[in-house]
N, C-alpha and C positions, 0 to 999 in steps of 0.2 A: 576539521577542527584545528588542526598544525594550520592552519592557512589563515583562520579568523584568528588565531592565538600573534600568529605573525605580524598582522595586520595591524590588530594591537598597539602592539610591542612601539612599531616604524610611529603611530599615532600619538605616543604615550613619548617618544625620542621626539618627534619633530615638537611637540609644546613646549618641552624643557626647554627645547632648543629656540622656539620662537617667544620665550616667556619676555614680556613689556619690563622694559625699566623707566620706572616713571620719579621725573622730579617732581614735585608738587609745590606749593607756596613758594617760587621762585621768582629772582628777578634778571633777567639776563639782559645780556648788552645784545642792543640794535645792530645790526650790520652796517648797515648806510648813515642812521645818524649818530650810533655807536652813544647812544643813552640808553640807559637802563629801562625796561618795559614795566609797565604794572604788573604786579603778581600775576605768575602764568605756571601752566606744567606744562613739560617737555615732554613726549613719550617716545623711547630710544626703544628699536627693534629689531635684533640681526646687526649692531651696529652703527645706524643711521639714526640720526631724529626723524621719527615720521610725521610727528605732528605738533605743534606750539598752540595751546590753545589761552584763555582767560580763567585761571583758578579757581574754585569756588571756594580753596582755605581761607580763611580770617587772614588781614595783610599786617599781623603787629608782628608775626617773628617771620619773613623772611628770610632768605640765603640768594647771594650774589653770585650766578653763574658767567661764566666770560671765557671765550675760546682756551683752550691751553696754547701755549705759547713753541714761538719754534726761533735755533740757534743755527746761524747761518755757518759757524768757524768752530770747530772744535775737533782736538786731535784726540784721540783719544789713548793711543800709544803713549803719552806723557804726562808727568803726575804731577804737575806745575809746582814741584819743585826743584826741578832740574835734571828729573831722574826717568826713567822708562816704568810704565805703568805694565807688571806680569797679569796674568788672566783673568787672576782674585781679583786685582784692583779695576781693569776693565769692569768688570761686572759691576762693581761698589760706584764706578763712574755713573754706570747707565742707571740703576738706581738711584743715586743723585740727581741725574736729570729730573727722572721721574717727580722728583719728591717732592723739585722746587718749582713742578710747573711745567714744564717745558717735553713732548712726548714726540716733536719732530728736529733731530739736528742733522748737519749738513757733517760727515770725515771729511776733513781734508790734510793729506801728505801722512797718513796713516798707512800700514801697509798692508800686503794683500791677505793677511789672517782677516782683516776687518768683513769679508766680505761671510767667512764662516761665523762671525758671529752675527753678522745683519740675519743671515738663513736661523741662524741656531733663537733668534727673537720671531722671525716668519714665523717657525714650525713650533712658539712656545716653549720651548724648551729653556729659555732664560728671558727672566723681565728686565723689558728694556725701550725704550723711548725707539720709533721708524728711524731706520738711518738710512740719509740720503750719500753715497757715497759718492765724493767726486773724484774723478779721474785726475792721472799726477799733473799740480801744477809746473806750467811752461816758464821755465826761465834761460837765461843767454848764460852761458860758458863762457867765463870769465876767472880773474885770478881767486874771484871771493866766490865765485861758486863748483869750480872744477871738483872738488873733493866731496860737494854734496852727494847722500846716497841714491843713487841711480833707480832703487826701488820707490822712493819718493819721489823724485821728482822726474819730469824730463829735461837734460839738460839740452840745450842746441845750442849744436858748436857754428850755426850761421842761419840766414835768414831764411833759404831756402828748406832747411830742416824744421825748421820752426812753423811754418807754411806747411807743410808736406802733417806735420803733425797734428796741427788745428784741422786741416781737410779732412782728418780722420776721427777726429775728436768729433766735431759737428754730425758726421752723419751714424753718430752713436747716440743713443737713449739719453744721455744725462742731457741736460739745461744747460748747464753753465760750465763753460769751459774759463780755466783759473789763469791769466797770467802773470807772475810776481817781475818784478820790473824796478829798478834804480837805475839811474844812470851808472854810468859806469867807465874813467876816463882812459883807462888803461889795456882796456878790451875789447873781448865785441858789444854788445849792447843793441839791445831793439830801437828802432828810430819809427817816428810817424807817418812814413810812408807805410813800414810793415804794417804798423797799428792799422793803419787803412785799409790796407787790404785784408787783412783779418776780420776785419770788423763790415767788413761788406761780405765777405764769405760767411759770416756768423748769422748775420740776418738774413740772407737768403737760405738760408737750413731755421732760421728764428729760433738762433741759440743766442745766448748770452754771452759776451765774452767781461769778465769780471775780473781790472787791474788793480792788483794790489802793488801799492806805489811806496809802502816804507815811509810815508812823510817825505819823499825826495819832491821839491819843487819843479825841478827840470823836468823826471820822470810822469809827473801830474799833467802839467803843461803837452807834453808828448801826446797821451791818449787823448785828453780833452781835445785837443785839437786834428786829432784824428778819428772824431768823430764817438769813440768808446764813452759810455755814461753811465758805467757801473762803475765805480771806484770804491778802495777797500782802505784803511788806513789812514791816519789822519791828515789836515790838509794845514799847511803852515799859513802864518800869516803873511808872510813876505811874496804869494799868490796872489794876492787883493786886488791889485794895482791890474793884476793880468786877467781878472775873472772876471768876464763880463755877466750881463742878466741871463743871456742864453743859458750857458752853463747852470746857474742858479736855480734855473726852473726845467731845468731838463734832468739834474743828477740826482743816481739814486747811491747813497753815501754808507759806507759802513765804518762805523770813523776808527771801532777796534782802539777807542782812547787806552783800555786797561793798563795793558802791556808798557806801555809808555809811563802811566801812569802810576806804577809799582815800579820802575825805574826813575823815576823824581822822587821818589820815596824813601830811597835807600839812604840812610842814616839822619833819616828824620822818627825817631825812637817813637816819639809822642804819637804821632800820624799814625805810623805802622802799627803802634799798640792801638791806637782807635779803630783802624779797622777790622783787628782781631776782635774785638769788644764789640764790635757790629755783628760779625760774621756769629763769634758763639753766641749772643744773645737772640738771633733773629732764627737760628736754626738748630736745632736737636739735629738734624744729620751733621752737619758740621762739628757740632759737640762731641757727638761719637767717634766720628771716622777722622778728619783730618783736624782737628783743634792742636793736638798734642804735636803733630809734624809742623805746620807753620810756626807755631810758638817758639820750635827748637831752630828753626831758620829766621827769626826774627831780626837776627842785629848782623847776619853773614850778609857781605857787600858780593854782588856779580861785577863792581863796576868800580873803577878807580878812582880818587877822588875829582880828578881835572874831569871826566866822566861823566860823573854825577850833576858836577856842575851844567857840564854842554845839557845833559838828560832835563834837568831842570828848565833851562833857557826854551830846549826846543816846546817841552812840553806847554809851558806857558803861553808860548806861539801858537800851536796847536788851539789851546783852549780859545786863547783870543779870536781866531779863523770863525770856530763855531760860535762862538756868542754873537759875532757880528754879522753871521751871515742865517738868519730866519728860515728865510725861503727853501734851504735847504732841510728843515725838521720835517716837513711832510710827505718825505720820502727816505727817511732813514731806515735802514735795514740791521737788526741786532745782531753783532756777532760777541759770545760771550769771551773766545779766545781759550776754551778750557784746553789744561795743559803749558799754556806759560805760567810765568812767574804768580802762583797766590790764586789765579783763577781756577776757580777749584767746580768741578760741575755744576753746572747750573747756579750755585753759587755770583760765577763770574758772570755769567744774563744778566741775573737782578743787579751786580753792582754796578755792569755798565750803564743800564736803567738809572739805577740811582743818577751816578754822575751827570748824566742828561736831565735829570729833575731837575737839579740845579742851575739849570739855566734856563730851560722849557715849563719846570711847571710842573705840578700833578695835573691829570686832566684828559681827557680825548685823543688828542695829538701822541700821548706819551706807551698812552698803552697800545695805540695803534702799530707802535713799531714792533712788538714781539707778537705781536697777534697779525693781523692784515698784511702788514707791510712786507713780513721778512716771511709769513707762510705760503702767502703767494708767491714771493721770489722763491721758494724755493719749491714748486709748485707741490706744497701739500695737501691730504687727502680732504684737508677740511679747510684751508683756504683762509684759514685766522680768522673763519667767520659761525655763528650761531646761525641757522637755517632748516628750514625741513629737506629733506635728502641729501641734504651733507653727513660726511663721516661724523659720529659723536665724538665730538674730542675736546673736553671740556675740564674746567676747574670751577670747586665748588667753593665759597671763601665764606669769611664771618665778616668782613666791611666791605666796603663801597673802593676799588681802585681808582675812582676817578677822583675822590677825596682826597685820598693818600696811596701814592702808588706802595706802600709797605706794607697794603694787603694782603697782597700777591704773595708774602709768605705766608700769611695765614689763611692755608689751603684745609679745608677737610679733608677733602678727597678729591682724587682724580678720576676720571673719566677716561678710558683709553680706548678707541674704536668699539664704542658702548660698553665695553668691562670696567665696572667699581674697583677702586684701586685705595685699599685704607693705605694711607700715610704713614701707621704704625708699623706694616708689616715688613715696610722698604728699609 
């Protein structure tokens, strides 16, 4: 009797457990042609879509299903306004994430608390978007970097350290090993021979090695011609002349305009209140949590006026690069940069998105990069794609983002590795 009582019980737990989560009168984005299907249901089980079938609901009220989205660059130790982010506000970050979309981001230069709270979202215990955490990025020991904190990053004081440290990096789990990189004339500095060899050790392990270059021209030039085709940070225009087609059709770009572009910003009143007037109107979490802290850094300058000025010129450069160079949009990779200046979780995704509409377009291409582009690089569990046995990791919207990508804030609900996630409760 104890035994069929038992048996029960295991019968009556495993259903709960394998109970269907079904979308129904939906429309979701294609993978491959990444247009929206005729009304279909989804049915999500254990996590995974198991099946996409043809709906038999009436097709006048749909709902737009489209991968959740993933953030290549985000610290999370920093509260993008200049300040250090304590436990509470970590927490308040990764619900952010959540809120606005985004359930896969990338740490990087975060420190080693990050990994107790990646375990502490495993085991449920706090909600919070997969965090891919990279290992510290590799920079050269110089007079602008000697004093960086050594828990952050790895400094190398020569080439052969530098070497010695990607050999170890590579035959570890993570994907993409980080190297940050300016010229440098006064110091050591990495040169294109090293890039080379890095970069042939990287692909025989088929890791990634991803240069973030500061906007420095010479430092771009270096990896590009050393073979390296991940680049991070934006690309000036005074490269043009030296960037052949090769390049164009081979880089995968993560241009990280923001940061720059909240440094052109600085004492332009008007702008900056417009984008506060963006941010509260498009988000109730922003309304709550950080509305009142930006407003109060509003008119405070990081940057001197001769500063602002150069900040302005380069950024201008900057923009000009990407308007004239196409080929490059269909392989951009999102980093939102949360933790600098105003970029506020997940917030700073959709603004960088924004800023690329404006030149790309609402449309296929655009939502490609925080779904396909930047989830695959950063090999997530659902690959920025809608599929049967893929992980469910989905948003549910009220418009069409190929319309107007300013859909994508109007989310119902999230989907997080098949668990319903109301919006209200984050």
């Amino acid at each position: 009797m104890i035994f069929r009582f038992i048996v029960l019980l295991l019968f009556l737990f495993n259903s709960v457990l394998s109970k269907d989560l079904v979308l129904d009168s939906v429309s979701y984005l294609k993978p491959n042609s990444m247009d929206f299907s005729p009304v279909s249901k989804i049915t999500i089980r254990q996590g995974k879509i198991i099946e996409i079938t043809p709906s038999q609901s009436p097709e006048d009220s749909y709902k737009y299903v489209v991968p959740s989205m993933c953030d290549a660059f985000v610290t999370l130790g920093a509260d993008s306004l200049g300040g250090a982010n304590n436990r509470e506000a970590v927490h308040r970050a990764l619900k952010s994430f959540l809120y606005h979309g985004f359930t896969h981001i990338q740490s990087v230069s975060d420190g080693p608390w990050i990994y107790d709270i990646q375990k502490q979202i495993q085991k449920g215990k706090i909600l919070g978007p997969e965090i891919i955490i990279a290992e510290k990025p590799i920079i050269a020991q110089n007079k602008e970097t000697q004093n960086i904190p050594k828990e952050l990053y790895f400094v190398g004081s020569d080439k052969r350290a530098i070497f010695q440290e990607v050999s170890s990096l590579v035959k570890k789990d993570s994907k993409i090993v980080h190297l940050f990189h300016r010229f440098y004339e006064d110091g050591y500095s990495m040169d294109s021979f090293l890039f080379y060899r890095l970069n042939r050790l990287a692909q025989k392990q088929n890791k990634i090695l991803m240069a973030t270059t500061f906007g420095d021209r010479i430092s771009i030039l270096e990896v590009l011609r050393a073979g390296i085709r991940h680049i991070g940070h934006p690309i000036p225009s005074s490269i043009q002349g030296d960037f052949n087609k090769i390049f164009s059709e081979s880089i995968y770009w993560s241009p990280s305009f923001l940061p720059y572009y909240f440094l052109e910003l600085q004492g332009k009143q008007k702008e900056l209140q417009d984008v506060y007037d963006y941010f509260h109107e498009k988000s109730k979490f922003f309304q709550k949590n950080y509305s009142d802290s930006m407003k109060s850094q509003l008119e405070n300058k990081t940057l001197a006026e001769e500063e602002i000025e150069e900040a302005q010129k380069e950024f201008a450069s900057y923009w000009e690069f990407f308007k004239n160079n196409p080929a490059l949009w269909d392989n951009l990779i999102l980093s939102g940069n949360s933790g600098s200046r105003f970029s506020f979780p997940g917030i700073g995704g959709l603004m960088e998105l924004k800023l690329y509409s404006g030149v790309i377009g609402n449309g296929k291409k655009l939502l490609k990069i925080p779904t396909q582009n930047t989830c695959s690089f950063l090999s997530a569990s659902h690959s920025g794609t809608i599929r049967e046995g893929e992980e469910a990791n989905l948003l549910i919207l009220q418009g069409n983002p190929l319309e107007n990508f300013e859909h994508l804030f109007e989310i119902e609900y999230v989907i997080l590795k098949g668990k319903k996630i109301e919006r209200w409760k984050l």
